[in-house]
C-alpha positions in Angstrom: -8.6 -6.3 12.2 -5.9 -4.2 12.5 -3.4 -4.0 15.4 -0.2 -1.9 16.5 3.1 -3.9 17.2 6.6 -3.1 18.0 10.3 -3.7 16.1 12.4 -2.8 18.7 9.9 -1.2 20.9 9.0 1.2 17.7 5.4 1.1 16.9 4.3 -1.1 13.5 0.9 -2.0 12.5 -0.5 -5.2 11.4 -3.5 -7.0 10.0 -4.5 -10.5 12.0 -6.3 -11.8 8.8 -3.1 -11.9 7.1 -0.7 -14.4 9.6 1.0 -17.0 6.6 3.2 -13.9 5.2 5.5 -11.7 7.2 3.8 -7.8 6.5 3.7 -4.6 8.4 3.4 -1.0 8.0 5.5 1.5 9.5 4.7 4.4 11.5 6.5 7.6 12.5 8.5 5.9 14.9 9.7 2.8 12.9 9.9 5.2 9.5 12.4 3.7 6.8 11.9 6.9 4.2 12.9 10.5 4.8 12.0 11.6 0.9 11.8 15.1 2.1 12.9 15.4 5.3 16.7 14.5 5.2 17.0 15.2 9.1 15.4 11.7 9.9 18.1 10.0 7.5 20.1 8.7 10.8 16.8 7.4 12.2 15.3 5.3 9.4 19.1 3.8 8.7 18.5 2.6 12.6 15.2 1.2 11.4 16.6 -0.2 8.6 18.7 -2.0 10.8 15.9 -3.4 12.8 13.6 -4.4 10.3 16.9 -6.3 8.7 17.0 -8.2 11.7 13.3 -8.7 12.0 12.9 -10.3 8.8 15.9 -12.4 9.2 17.1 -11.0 5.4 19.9 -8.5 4.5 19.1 -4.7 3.7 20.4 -6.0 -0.4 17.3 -8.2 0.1 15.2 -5.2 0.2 13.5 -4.5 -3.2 12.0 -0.9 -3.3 11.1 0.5 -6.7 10.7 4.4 -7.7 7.2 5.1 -7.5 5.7 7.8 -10.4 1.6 6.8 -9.7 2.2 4.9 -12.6 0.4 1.6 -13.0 3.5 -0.6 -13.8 4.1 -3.7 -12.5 6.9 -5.7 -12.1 8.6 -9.2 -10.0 11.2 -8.2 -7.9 14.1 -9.1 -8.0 16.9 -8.8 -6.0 20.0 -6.3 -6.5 17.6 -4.8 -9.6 16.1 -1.5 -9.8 12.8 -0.3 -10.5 12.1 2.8 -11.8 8.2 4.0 -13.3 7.1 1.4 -10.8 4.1 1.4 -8.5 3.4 -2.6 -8.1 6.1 -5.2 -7.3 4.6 -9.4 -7.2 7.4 -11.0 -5.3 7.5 -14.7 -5.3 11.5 -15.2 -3.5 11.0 -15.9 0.7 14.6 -14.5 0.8 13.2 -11.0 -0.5 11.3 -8.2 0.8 9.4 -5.6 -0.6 8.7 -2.2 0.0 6.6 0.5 -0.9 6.4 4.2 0.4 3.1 6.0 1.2 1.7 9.2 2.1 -2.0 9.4 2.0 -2.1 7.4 -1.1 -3.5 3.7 -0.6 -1.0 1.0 0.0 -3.0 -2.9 -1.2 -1.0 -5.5 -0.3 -2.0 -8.8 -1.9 -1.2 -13.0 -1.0 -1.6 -15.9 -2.3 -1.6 -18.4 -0.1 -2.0 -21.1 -2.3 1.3 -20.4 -4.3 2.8 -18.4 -1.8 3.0 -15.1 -3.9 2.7 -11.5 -2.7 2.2 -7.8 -3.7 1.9 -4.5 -2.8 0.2 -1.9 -5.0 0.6 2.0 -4.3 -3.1 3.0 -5.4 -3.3 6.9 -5.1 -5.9 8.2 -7.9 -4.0 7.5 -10.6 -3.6 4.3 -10.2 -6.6 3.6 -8.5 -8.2 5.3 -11.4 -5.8 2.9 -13.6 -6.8 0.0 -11.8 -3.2 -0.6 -10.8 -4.5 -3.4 -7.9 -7.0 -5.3 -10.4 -3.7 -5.2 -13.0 -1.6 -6.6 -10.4 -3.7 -10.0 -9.5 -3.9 -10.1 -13.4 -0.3 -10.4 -13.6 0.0 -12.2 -10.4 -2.7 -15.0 -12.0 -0.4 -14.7 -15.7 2.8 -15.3 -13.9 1.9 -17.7 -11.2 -1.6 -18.9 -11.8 -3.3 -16.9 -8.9 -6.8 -17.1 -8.5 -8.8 -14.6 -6.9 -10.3 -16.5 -4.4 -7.2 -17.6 -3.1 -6.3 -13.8 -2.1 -6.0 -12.2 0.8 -6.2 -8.6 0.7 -5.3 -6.0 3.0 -5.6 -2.0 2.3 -3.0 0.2 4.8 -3.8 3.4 5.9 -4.9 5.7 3.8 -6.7 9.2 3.9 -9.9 9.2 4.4 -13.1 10.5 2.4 -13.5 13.7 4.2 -10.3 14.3 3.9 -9.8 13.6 -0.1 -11.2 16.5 -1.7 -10.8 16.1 -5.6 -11.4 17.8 -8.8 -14.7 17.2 -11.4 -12.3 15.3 -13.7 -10.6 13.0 -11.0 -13.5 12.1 -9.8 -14.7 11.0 -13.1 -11.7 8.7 -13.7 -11.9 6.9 -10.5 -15.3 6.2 -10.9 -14.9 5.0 -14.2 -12.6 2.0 -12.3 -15.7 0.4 -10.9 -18.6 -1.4 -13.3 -21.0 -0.2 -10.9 -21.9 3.5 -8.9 -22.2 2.0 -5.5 -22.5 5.7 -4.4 -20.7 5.8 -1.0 -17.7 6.2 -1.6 -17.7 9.6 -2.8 -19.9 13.1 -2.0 -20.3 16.1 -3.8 -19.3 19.7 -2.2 -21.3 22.1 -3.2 -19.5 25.0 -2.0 -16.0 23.7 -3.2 -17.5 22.3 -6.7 -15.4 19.2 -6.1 -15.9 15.6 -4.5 -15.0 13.8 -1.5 -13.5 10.3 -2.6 -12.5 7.5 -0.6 -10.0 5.7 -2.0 -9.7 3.1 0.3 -13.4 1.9 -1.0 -12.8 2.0 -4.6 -10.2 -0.1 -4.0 -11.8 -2.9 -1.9 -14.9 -2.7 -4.8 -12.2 -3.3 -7.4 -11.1 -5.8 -5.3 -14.5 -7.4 -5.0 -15.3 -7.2 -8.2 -13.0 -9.5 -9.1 -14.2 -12.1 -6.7 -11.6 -11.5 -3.6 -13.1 -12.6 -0.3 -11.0 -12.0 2.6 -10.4 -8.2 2.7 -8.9 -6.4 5.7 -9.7 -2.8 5.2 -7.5 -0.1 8.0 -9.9 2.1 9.9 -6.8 4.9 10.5 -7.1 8.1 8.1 -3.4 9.0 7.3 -5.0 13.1 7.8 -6.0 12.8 10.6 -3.7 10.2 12.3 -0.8 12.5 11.9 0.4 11.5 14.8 1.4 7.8 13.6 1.3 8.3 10.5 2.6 10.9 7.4 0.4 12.8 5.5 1.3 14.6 2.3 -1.9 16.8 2.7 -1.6 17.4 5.7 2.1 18.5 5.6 1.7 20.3 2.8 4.1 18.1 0.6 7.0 18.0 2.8 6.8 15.2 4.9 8.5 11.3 5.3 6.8 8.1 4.0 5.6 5.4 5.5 6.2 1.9 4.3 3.8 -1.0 3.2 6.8 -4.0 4.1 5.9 -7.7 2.5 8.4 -11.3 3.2 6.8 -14.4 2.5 7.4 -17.2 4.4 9.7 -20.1 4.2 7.5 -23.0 3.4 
C-alpha cells in the first residue's frame, strides 16, 4: 500500500511494505530535478536541502547517475559519476540514491537479509532489456541476494491506457516475459498499435524470478499530473520526479 507523506510539509509518497530502508518518491511539490524546466532550479535546490536533512546525509552523499534507458548497472559509489546508467545497487548506509522519472517505471529493490538496495529506471527499453531481472542478478553476484529475500516496490508509472506503443515495441517487451499472461497489453484497432502496461511486465519479471513481496503504485503518472510529471503528457518538456533509496544503519 501506498501512502503520501510530507518533508517539510511537501508531499512524498511511500510504500508501508517497505519500513527497514529509508525510500520515497517525490512529487511536484518536493521535486529535486528541473531537466527541462530551469525555472524550478531555486525550488528543488530547497528540496535538496530538505531531503539532506531528512536522510541525515550530505547532498555529496547523493549518488545520481545519467540515465540513457540503457540497461547498465552499476554500485554506487560516492563522489563517482555515472554516466550510460539506468540501475545503481547501493550497499553504503551513508549513501543515497537517486533516480529521475517521467512516466517511465521507477523498481526499487531490498534486501533485507544483507541490507542492499536498488532502483531500476524500467521505461521500454529497459523493461524490454530486462534491466530489473539484470539488477537482482547483479545484486545476488555482488552480494549473494536471493530472490526471496526481496522486497519490491514499482513507483508511479503511466498507466496502460495511457501507454500507446508501436508493433515493434510491443514485440520486445513481450519478449521479456517466458509467458503471454495477456493483460497487460490491448491491441487498438484504429491506431494499429498497443496499449502496454509497463508497470505489469515488470512485476511478472519480477515474479518470475520468485520475488514475493511486491508493492505495486495504483497512481498513473498521465493522469495524476497533478502530483506527478508526465513526459506524455507535457509533451517532453516537463521536470522529473525522483525514486530516493538510504538504507538503514544496522
Amino acid at each position: 500500500m501506498f501512502k503520501f507523506g510530507t518533508i517539510n510539509n511537501k508531499k512524498i509518497l511511500k510504500s508501508t511494505l517497505l519500513a527497514r530502508a529509508e525510500h520515497f518518491f517525490t512529487t511536484r511539490e518536493s521535486v529535486i530535478t528541473p531537466r527541462d524546466l530551469p525555472e524550478l532550479s531555486p525550488v528543488c535546490k530547497q528540496n535538496l536541502d530538505d531531503i539532506s536533512k531528512y536522510l541525515n546525509i550530505p547532498q555529496e552523499n547523493f549518488v545520481t547517475p545519467t540515465q540513457t534507458h540503457s540497461s547498465n548497472i552499476k554500485l554506487a559509489r560516492k563522489g563517482q559519476l555515472y554516466t550510460d546508467t539506468d540501475a545503481l545497487v547501493v550497499d553504503d548506509p551513508n549513501v543515497a540514491i537517486i533516480l529521475n522519472f517521467a512516466d517511465c517505471t521507477p523498481v526499487i529493490l531490498y534486501d533485507e537479509i544483507n541490507n542492499i538496495g536498488a532502483i531500476s529506471h524500467a521505461g521500454w527499453r529497459g523493461t524490454a532489456a530486462s534491466i530489473v531481472p539484470k539488477t537482482i542478478d547483479f545484486m545476488h553476484n555482488e552480494f549473494s541476494t536471493e530472490p526471496q529475500n526481496i522486497t519490491a516496490i514499482i513507483g508511479p508509472a503511466i498507466s496502460l491506457k495511457n501507454y500507446l506503443v508501436d508493433k515493434d515495441v510491443f514485440e520486445k517487451v513481450k519478449a521479456s516475459l517466458s509467458t503471454d499472461y495477456g493483460d497487460y497489453y490491448s491491441f487498438d484497432k484504429t491506431a494499429d498499435k498497443y496499449n502496454i502496461d509497463l508497470k505489469t511486465v515488470n512485476l511478472y519479471q519480477l515474479k518470475e524470478l520468485g520475488v514475493e513481496r511486491i508493492d505495486i503504485c495504483e497512481y498513473c503518472t498521465y493522469d495524476s499530473i497533478d502530483v506527478f510529471f508526465s513526459y506524455r503528457r507535457e509533451n517532453g518538456k516537463t521536470a522529473r520526479h525522483s525514486a530516493v533509496l538510504k538504507l538503514k544503519n544496522k
